[in-house]
C-alpha positions, -999 to 999 in steps of 0.1 A, spaced: 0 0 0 17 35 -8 8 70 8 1 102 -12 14 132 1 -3 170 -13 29 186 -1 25 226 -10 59 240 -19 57 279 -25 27 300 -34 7 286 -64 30 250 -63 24 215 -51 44 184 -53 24 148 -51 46 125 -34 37 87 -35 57 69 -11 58 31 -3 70 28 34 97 57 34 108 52 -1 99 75 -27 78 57 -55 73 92 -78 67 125 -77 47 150 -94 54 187 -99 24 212 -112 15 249 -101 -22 261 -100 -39 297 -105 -71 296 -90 -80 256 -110 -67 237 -83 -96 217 -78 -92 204 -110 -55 202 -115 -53 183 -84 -76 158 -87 -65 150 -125 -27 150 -112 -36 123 -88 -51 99 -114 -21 110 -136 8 96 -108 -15 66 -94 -19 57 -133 12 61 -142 24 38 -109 -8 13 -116 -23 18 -82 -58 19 -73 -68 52 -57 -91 31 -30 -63 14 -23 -38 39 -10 -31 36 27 -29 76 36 -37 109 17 -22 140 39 -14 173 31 22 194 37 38 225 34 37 258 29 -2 269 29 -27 289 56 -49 264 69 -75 296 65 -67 294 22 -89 281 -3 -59 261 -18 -57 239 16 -96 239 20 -96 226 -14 -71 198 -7 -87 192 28 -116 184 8 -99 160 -11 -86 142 12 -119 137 31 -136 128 -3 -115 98 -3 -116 91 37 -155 84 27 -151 66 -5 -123 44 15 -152 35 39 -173 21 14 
């Protein structure tokens, strides 16, 4: 089972880490302006594709970094990340 990671680098920049334990499996680099819903969502299916995993079947999805917990770019990803807390439970 690997881990995805939304880690926020700078202003307008995230890095999707997949890890499997504590080694790196990929990463993937993209910056948003204001379409981070649907950059992120389609970056995830691009790196889980890409590494044939199942979304359902990752172990943890978190959130890093750089970003105001009061921002619409961490509400966004918070969002995310409880999305697939649900869909995990089904």
């Amino acid at each position: 089972m690997a881990d995805l990671t939304i880690n926020f680098t700078d202003i307008g920049k995230v890095t999707l880490e997949l890890k499997q334990g504590r080694v790196l499996i990929d990463t993937l680099d993209f910056s948003f302006h204001g379409n981070l819903d649907d950059l992120l969502i389609s970056s995830v299916d691009k790196v889980l594709k890409e590494n044939r995993i199942e979304e359902l079947s990752l172990k943890t999805v978190s959130i890093e970094g750089n970003v105001d917990k009061n921002s619409s770019a961490y509400k966004i990803a918070l969002t995310f990340v409880k999305a697939w807390k649900e869909a995990k439970k089904l």
